[in-house]
OpenMM code with the backbone's topology and positions (N, CA, C; nanometers):
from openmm import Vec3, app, unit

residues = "UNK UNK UNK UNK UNK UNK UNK UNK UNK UNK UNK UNK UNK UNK UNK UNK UNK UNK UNK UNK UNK UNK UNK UNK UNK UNK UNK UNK UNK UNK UNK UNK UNK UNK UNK UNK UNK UNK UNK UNK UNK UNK UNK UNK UNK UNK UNK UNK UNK UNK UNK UNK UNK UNK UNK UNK UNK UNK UNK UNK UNK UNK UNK UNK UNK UNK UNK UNK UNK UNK UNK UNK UNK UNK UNK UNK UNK UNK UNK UNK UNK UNK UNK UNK UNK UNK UNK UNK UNK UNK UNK UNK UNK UNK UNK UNK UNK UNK UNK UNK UNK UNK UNK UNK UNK UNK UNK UNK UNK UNK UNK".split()
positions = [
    Vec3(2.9024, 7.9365, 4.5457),
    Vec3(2.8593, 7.9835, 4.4162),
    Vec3(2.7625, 7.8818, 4.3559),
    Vec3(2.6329, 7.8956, 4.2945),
    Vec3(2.5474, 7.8374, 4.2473),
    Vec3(2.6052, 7.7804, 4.1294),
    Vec3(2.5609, 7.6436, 4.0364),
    Vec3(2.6575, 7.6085, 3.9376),
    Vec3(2.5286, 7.5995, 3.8715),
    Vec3(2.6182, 7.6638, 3.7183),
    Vec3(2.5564, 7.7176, 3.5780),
    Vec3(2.5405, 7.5500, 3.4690),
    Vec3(2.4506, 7.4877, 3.5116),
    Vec3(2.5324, 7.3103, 3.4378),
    Vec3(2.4706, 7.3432, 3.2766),
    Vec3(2.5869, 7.3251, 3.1914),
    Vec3(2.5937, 7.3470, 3.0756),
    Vec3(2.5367, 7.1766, 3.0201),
    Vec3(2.5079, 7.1137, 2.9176),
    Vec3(2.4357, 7.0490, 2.8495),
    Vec3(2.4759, 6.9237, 2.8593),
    Vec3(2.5921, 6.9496, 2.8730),
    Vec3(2.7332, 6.8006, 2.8703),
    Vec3(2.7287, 6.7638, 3.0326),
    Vec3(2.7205, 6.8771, 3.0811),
    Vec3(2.7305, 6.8702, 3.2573),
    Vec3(2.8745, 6.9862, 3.3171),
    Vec3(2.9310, 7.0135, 3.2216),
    Vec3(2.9998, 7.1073, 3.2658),
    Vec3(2.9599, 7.2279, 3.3387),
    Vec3(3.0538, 7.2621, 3.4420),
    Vec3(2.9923, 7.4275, 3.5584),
    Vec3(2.9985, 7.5510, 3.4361),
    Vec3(2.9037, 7.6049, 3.4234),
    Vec3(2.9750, 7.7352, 3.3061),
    Vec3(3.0075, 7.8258, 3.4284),
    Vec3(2.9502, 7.8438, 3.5447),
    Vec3(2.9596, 7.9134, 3.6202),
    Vec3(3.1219, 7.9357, 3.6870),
    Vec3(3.2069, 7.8212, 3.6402),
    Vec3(3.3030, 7.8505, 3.6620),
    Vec3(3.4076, 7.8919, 3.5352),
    Vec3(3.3347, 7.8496, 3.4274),
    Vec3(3.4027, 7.8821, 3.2838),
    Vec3(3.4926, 8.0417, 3.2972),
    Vec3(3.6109, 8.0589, 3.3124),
    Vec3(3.6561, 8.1817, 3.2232),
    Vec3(3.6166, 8.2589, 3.1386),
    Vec3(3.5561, 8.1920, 3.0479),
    Vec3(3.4413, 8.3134, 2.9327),
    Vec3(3.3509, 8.3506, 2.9992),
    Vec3(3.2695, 8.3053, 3.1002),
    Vec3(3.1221, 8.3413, 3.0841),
    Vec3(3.2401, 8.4332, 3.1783),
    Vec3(3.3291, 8.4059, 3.2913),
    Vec3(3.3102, 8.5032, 3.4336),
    Vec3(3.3465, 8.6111, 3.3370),
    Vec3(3.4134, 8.6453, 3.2223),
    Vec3(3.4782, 8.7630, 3.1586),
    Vec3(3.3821, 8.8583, 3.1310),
    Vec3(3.3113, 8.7184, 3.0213),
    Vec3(3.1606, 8.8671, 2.9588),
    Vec3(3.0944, 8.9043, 3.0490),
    Vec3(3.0599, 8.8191, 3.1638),
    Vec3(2.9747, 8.8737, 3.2774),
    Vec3(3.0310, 9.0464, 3.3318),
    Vec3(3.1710, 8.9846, 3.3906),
    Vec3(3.2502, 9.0746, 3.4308),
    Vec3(3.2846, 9.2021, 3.3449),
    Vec3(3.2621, 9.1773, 3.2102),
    Vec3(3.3406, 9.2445, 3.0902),
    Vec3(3.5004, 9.2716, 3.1347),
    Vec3(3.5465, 9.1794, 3.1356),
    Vec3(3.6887, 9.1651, 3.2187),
    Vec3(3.7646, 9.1493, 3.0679),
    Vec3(3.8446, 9.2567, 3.0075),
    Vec3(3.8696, 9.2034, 2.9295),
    Vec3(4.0857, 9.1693, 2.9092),
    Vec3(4.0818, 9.1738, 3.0199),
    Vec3(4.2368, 9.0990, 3.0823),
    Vec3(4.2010, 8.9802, 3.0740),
    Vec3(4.0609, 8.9718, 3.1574),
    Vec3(4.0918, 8.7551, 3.1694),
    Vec3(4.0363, 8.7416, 2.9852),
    Vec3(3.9688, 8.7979, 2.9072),
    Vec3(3.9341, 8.7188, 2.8300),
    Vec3(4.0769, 8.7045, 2.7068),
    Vec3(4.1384, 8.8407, 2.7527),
    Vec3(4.3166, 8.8282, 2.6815),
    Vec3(4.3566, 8.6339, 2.7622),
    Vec3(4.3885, 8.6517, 2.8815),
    Vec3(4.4201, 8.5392, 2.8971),
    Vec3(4.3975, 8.3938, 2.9224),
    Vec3(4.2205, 8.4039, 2.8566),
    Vec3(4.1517, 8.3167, 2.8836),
    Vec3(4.1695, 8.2942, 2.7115),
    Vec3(4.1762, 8.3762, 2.6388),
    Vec3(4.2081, 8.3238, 2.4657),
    Vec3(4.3819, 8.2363, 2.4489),
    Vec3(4.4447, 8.3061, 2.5804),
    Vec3(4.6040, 8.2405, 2.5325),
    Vec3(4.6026, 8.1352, 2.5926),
    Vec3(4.5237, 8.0833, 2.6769),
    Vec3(4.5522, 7.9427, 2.7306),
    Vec3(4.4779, 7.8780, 2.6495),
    Vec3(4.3298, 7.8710, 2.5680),
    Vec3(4.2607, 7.8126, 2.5062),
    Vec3(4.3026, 7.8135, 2.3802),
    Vec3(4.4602, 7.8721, 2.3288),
    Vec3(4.4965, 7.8712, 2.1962),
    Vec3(4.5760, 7.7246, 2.2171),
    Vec3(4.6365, 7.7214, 2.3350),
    Vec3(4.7428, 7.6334, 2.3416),
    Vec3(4.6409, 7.4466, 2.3441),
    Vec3(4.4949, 7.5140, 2.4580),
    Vec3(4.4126, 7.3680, 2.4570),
    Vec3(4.3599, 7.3544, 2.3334),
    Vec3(4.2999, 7.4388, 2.2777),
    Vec3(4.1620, 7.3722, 2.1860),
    Vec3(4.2186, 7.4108, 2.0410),
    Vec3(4.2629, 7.5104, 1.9879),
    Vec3(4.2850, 7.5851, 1.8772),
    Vec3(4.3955, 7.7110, 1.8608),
    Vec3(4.4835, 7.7291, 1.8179),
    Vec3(4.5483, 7.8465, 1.7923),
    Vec3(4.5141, 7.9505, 1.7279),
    Vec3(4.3913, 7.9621, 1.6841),
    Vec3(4.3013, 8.0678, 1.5940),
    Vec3(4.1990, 8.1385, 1.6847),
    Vec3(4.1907, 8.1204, 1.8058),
    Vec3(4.0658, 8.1855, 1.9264),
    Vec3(4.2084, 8.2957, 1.9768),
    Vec3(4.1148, 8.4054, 1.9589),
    Vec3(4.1201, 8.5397, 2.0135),
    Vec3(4.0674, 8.5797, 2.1066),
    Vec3(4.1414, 8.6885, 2.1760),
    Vec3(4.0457, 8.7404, 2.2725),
    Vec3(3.8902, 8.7997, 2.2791),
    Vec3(3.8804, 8.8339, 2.1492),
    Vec3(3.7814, 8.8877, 2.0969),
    Vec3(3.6242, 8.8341, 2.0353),
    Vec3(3.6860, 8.6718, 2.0687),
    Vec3(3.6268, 8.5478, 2.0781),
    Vec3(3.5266, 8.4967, 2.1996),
    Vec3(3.6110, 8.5658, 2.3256),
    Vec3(3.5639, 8.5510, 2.4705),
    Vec3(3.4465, 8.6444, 2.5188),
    Vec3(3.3502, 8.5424, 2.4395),
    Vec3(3.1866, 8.6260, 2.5240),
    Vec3(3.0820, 8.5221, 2.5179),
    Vec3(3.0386, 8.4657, 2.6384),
    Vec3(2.9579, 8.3262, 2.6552),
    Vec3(2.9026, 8.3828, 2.7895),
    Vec3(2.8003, 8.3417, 2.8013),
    Vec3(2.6817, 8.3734, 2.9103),
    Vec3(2.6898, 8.2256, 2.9855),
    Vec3(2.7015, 8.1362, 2.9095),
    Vec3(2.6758, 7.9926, 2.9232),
    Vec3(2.5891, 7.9130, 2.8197),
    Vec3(2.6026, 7.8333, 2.7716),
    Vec3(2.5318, 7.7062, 2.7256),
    Vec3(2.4381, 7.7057, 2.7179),
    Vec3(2.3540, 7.6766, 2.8150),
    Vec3(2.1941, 7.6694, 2.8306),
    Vec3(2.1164, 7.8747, 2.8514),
    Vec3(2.2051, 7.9203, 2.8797),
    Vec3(2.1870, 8.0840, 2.9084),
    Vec3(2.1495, 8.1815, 2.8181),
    Vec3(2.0647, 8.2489, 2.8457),
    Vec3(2.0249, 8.3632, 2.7516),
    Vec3(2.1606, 8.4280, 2.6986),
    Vec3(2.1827, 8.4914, 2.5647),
    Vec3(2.2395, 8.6044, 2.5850),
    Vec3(2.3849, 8.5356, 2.4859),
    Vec3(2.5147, 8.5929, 2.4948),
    Vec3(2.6296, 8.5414, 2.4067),
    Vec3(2.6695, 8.4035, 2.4254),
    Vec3(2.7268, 8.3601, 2.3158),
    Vec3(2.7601, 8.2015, 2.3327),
    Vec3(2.9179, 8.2028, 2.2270),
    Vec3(3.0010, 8.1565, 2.2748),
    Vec3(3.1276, 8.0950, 2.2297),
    Vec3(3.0986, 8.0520, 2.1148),
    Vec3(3.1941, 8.0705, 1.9884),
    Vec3(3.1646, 8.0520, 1.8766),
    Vec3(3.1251, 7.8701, 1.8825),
    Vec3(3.2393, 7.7970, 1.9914),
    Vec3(3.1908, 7.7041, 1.9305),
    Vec3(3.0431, 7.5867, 1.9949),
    Vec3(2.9843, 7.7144, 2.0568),
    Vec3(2.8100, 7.6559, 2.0860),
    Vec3(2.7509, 7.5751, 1.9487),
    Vec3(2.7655, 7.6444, 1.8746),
    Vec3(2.7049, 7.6717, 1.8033),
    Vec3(2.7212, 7.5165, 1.7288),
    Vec3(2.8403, 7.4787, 1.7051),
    Vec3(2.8649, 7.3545, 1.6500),
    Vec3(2.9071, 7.2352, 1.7532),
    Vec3(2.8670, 7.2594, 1.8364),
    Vec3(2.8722, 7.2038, 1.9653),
    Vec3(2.7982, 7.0358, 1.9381),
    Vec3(2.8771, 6.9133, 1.8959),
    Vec3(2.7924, 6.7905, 1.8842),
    Vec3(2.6356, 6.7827, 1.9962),
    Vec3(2.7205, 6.7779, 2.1157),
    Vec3(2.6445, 6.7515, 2.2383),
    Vec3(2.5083, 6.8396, 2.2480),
    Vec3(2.5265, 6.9816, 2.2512),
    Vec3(2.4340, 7.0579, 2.2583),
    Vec3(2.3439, 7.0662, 2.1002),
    Vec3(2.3910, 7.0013, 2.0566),
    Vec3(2.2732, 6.9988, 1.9239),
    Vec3(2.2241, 6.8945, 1.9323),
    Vec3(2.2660, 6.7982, 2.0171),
    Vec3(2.1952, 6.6643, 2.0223),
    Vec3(2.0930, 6.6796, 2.1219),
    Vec3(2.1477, 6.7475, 2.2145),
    Vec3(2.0876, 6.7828, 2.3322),
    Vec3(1.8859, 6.8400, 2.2704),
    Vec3(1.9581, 6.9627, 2.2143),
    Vec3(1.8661, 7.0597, 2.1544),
    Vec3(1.7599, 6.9995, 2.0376),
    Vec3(1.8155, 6.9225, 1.9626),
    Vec3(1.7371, 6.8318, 1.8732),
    Vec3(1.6749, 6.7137, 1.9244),
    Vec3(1.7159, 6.6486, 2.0376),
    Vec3(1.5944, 6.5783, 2.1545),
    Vec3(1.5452, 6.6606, 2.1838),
    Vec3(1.5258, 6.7789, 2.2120),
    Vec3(1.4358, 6.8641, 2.3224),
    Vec3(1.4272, 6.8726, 2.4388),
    Vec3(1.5856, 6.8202, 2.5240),
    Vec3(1.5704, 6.7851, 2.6417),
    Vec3(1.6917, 6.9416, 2.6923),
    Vec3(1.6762, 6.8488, 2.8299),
    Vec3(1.7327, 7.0548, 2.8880),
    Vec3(1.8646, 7.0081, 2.8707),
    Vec3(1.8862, 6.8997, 2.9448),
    Vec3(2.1063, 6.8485, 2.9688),
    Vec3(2.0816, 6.7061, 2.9056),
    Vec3(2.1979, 6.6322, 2.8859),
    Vec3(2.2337, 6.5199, 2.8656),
    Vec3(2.1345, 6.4182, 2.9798),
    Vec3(2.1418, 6.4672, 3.1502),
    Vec3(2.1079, 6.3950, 3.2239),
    Vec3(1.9290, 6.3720, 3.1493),
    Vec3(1.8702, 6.4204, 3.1063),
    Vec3(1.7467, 6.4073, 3.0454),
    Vec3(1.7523, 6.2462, 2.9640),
    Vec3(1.8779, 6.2305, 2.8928),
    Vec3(1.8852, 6.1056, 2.7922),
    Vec3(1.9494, 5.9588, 2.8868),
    Vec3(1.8366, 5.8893, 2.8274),
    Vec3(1.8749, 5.7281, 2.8858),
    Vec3(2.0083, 5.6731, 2.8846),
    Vec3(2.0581, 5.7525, 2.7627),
    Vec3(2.2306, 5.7015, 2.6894),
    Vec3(2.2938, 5.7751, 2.7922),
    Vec3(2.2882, 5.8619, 2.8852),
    Vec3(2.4127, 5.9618, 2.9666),
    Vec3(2.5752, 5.8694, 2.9577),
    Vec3(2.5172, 5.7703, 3.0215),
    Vec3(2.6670, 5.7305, 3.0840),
    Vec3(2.7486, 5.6473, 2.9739),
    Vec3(2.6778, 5.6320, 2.8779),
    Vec3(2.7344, 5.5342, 2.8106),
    Vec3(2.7588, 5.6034, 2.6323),
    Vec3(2.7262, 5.7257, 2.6183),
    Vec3(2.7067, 5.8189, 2.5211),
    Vec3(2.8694, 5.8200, 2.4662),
    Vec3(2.8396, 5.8250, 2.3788),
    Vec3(3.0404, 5.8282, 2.2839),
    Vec3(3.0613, 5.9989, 2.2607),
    Vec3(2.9301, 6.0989, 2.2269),
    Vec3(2.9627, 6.1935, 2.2779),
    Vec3(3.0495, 6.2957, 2.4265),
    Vec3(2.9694, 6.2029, 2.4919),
    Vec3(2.9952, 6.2564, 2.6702),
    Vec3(3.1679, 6.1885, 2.6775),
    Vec3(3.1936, 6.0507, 2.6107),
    Vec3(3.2854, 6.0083, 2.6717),
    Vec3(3.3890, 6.1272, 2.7385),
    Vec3(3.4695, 6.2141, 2.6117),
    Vec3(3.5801, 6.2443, 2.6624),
    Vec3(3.5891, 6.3530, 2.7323),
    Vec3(3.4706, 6.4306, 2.7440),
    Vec3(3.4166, 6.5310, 2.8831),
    Vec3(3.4578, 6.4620, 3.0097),
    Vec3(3.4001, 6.3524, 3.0527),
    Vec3(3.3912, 6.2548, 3.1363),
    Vec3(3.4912, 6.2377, 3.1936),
    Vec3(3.5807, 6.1891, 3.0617),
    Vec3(3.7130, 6.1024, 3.1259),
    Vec3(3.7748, 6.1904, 3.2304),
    Vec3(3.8012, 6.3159, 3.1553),
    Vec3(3.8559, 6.4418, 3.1832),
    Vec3(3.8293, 6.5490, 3.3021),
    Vec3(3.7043, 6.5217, 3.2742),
    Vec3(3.6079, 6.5937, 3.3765),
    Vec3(3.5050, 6.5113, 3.4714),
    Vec3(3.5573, 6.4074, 3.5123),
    Vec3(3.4354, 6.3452, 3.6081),
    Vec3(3.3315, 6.3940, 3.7030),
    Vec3(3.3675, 6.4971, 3.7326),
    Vec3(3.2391, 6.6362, 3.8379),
    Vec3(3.1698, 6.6821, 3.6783),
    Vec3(3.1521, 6.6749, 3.5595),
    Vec3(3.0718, 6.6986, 3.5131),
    Vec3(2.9199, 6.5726, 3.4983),
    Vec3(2.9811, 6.4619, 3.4807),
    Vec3(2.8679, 6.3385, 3.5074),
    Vec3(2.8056, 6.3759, 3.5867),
    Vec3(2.9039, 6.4018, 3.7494),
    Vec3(2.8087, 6.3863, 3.8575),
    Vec3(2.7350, 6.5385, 3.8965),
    Vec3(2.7563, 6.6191, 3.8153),
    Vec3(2.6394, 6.7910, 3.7843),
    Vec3(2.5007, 6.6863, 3.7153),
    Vec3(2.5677, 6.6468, 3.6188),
    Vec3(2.3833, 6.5721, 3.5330),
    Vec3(2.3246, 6.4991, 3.6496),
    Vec3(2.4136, 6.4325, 3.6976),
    Vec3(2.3598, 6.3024, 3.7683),
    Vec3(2.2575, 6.3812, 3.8864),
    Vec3(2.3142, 6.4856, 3.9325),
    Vec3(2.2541, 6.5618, 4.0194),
    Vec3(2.1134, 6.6153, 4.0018),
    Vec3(2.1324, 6.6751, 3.8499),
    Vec3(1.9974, 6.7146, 3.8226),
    Vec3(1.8600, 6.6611, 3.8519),
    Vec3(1.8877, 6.4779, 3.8420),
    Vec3(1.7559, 6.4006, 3.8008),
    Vec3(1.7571, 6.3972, 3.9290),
] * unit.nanometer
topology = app.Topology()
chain = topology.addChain("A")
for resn in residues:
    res = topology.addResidue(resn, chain)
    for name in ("N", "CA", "C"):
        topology.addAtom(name, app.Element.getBySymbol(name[0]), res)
């Protein structure tokens, strides 16, 4: 599968939202809202679950929108994080990173 690298460096291509709206699957996006109530927020609904991806034409997750990274991203003018000199050392990226170390190495890939 080709990977969708979202701004931070995350795969969207493997994201649960995007495969839903793609899919219009709307079982996974039921259970793609009950696991993301328990990670991120208890207020995301299923009805919440419609993202294309990050950098992607088309729907975006409410929280694109207030997304630190991708507004930093977007207000440099650059495409991903890997674009900025700060990548590795960014206090934004940190806790993606920690968490997600295959997202560094998606940016790292890019350049």
């Amino acid at each position: 599968m080709e990977k969708v690298i979202a701004c931070c460096g995350l795969d969207c291509a493997t994201c649960d939202a995007r495969i839903a709206t793609l899919a219009n699957d709307d079982e996974l996006r039921v259970q793609t809202a009950e696991k993301w109530k328990v990670q991120f927020s208890p207020d995301i609904t299923s009805g919440m679950i419609n993202c294309t991806g990050c950098r992607e034409p088309g729907a975006k997750f409410s929280h694109c929108g207030e997304c630190e990274i991708r507004n930093c991203v977007k207000t440099k003018g650059f495409e991903t994080c890997a674009d900025c000199e700060k990548l590795e050392g960014c206090v934004l990226l940190k806790n993606i990173h920690q968490y997600v170390p295959e997202a560094l190495a998606n940016l790292k890939s890019l350049n």
